[in-house]
SEMARKOL-304523 format. One record per residue (C-alpha): x, y, z; residue number from 1; residue in three letters; chain. Coordinates in Angstrom, 2 decimals, always signed. Layout:
% SEMARKOL-304523
(mifi (X Y Z) NUM ala A)
...
END
This chain:
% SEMARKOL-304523
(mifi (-18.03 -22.31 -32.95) 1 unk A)
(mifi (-20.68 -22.08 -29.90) 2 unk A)
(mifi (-18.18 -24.46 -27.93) 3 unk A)
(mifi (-15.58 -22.24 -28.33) 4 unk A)
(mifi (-16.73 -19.28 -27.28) 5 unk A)
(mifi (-18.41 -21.21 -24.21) 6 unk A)
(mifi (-15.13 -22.53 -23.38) 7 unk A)
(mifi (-13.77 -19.26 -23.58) 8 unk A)
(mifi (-16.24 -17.86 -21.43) 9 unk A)
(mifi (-15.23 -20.67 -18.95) 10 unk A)
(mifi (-11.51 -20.07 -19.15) 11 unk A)
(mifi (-12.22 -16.14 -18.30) 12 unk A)
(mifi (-14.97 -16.57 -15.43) 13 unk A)
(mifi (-12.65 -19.52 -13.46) 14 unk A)
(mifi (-9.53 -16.74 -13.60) 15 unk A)
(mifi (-9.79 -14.61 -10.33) 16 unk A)
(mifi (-9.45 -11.03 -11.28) 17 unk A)
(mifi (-7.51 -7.83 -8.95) 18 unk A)
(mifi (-7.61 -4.75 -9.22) 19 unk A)
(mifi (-4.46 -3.04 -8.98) 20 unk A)
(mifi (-3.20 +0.17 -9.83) 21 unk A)
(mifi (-2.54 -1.25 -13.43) 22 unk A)
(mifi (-6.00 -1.79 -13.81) 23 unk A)
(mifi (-7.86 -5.43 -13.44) 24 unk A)
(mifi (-5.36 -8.04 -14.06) 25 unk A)
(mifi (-6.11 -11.84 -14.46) 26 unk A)
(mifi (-4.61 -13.66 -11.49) 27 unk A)
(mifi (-2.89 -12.20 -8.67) 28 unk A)
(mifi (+0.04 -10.78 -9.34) 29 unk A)
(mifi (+3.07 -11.63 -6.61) 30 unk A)
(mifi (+3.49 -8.21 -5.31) 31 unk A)
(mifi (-0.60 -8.40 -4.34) 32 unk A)
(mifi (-0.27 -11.31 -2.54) 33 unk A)
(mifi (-1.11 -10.66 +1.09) 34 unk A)
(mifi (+1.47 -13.64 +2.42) 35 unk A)
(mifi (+4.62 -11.48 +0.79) 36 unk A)
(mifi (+7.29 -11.87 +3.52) 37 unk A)
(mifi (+8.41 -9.20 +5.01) 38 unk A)
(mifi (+11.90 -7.99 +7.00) 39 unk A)
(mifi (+12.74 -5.98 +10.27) 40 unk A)
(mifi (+13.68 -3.14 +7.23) 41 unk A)
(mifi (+9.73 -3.13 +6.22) 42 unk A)
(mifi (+8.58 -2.93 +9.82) 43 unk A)
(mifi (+11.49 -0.22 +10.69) 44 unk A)
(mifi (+9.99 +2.00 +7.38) 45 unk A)
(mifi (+7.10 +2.60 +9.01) 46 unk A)
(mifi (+7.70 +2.85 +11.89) 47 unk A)
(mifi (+9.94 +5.89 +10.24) 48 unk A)
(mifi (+7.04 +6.70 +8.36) 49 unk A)
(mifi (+5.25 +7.45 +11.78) 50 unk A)
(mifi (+7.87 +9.33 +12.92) 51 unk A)
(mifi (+8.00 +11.90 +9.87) 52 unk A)
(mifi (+3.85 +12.39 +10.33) 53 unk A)
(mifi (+4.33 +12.86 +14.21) 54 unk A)
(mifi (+1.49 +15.14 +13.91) 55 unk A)
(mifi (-1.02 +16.65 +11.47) 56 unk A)
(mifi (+1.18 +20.01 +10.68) 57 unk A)
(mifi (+3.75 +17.32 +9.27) 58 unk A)
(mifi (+1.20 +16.05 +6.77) 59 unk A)
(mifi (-0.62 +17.18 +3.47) 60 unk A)
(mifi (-3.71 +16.14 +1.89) 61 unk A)
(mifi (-2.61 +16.24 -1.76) 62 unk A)
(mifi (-1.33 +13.51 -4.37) 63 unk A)
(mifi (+1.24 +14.51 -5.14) 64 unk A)
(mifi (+4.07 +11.62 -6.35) 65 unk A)
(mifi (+7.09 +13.90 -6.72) 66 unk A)
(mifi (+8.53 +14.48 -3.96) 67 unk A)
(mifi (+10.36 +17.45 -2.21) 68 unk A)
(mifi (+12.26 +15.17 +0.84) 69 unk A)
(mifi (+10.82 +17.74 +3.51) 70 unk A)
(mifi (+7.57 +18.17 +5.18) 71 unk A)
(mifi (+4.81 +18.62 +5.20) 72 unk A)
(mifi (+4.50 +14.78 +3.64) 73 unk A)
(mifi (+1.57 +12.69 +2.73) 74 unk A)
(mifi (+1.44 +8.96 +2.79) 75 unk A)
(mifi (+3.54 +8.29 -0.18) 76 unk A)
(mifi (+6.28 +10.70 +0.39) 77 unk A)
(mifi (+6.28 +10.03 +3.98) 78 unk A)
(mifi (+6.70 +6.38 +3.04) 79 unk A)
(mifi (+9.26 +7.24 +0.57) 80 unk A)
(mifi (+11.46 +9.53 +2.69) 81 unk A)
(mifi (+11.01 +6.68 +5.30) 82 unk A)
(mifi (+12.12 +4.17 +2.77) 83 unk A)
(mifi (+15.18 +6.25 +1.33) 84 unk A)
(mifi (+16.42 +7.22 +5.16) 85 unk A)
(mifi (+16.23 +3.30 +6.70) 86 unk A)
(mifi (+16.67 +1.03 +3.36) 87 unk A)
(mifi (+18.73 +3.42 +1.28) 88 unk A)
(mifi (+16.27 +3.34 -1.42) 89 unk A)
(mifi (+12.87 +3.18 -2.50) 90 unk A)
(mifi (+11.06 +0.16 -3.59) 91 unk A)
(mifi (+8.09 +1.05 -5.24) 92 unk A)
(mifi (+6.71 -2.51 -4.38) 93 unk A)
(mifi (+8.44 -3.29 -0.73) 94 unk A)
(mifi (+6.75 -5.50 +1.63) 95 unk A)
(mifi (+6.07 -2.03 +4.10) 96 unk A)
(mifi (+4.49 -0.09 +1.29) 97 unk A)
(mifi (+2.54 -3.12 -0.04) 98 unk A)
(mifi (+0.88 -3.75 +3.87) 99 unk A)
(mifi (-0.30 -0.23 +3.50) 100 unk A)
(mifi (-1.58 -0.75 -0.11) 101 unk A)
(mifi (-3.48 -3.43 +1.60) 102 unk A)
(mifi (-4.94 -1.82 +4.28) 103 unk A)
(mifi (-6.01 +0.72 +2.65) 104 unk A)
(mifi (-7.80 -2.03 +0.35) 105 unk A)
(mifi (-9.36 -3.68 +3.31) 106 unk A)
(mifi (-10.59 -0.45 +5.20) 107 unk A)
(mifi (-11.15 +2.15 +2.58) 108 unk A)
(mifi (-11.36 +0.49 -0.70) 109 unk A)
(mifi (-13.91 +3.04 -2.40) 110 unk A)
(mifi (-10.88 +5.99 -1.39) 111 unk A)
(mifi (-8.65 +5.33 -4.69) 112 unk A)
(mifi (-9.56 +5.01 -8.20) 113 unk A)
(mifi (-5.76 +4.82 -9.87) 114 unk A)
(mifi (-2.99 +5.46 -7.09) 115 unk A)
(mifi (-3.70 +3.77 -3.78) 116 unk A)
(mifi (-1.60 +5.95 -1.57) 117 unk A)
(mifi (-2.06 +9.30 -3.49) 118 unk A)
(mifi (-5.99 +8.61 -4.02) 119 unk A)
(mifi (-6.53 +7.73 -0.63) 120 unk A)
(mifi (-4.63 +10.54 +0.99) 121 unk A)
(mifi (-5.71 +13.55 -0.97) 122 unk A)
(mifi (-9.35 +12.19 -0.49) 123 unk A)
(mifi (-11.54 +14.79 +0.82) 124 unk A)
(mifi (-13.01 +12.34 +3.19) 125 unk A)
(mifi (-9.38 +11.01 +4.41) 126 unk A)
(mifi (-8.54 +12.62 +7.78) 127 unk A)
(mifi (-4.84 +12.62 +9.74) 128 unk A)
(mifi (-5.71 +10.62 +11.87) 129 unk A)
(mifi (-7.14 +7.91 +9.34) 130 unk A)
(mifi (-3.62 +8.11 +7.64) 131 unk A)
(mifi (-1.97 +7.34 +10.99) 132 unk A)
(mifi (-4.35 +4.02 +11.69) 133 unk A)
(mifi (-3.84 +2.74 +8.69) 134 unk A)
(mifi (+0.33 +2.52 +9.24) 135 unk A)
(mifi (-0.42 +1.15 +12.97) 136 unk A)
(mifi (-2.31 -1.28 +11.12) 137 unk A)
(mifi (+0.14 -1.64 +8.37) 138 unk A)
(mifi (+2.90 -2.05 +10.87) 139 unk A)
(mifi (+0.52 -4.62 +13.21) 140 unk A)
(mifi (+0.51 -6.37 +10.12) 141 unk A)
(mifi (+3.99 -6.64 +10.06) 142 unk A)
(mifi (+5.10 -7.63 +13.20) 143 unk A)
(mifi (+2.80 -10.36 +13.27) 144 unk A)
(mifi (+4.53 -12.08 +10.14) 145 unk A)
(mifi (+7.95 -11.30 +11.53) 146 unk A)
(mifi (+6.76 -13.02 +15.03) 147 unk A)
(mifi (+5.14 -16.17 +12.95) 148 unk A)
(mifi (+8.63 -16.07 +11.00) 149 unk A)
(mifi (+10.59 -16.49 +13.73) 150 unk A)
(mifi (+8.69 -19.52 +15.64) 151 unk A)
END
């Protein structure tokens, strides 16, 4: 009985955990992979995305996940308009959305407890200009897999 519940143990510490907005799953789970390829669509969606926050009058500071189509935005309707306007819909999971999901993992990780793009916006620490870096980074990200793509 010992052995078992030692090789349990074994199993369960040797699986790499992530947090994601489902909670800690076992694994990674493909959309949380940071190698997901991305298209000139993903790299044109934020670069919309920019354009609908061209300054801090066109953003808001709350969570809020249903969204009105005009501004002020924050990061997830912004990203959602941006989405709707250049792909036609919105992908909850696109490539674009995931790069910010990432950055904001890599840069402000202690800003979101359930909703990475909600939590971190409506933050009280979370400023403008914080939102904008982290789609210039997003997008960086981007058009350095779409250059590597192409060679």
């Amino acid at each position: 009985m010992k052995l078992s519940y030692l090789l349990i143990l074994l199993v369960l510490t040797s699986v790499s955990c992530t947090r994601t907005e489902n909670g800690i799953v076992f694994g990674i789970p493909d959309y949380e992979k940071r190698s997901l390829k991305v298209s000139i669509t993903d790299l044109k969606i934020l670069q919309q995305t920019k354009l609908l926050l061209a300054n801090s009058g066109d953003w808001t500071n709350d969570n809020v996940r249903s969204c009105t189509g005009s501004p002020p935005y924050n990061l997830y309707c912004a990203l959602e308009k941006a989405s709707i306007t250049i792909a036609g819909q919105y992908i909850h999971r696109r490539p674009a959305l995931q790069e910010v999901r990432f950055v904001i993992d890599e840069l402000f990780r202690k800003r979101w407890k359930v909703h990475r793009l909600a939590d971190f916006n409506a933050h009280p620490m979370t400023t403008f200009d914080e939102v904008i870096m982290v789609i210039d980074k997003a997008t960086d990200k981007v058009k350095l897999k779409l250059a590597s793509n192409q060679q």
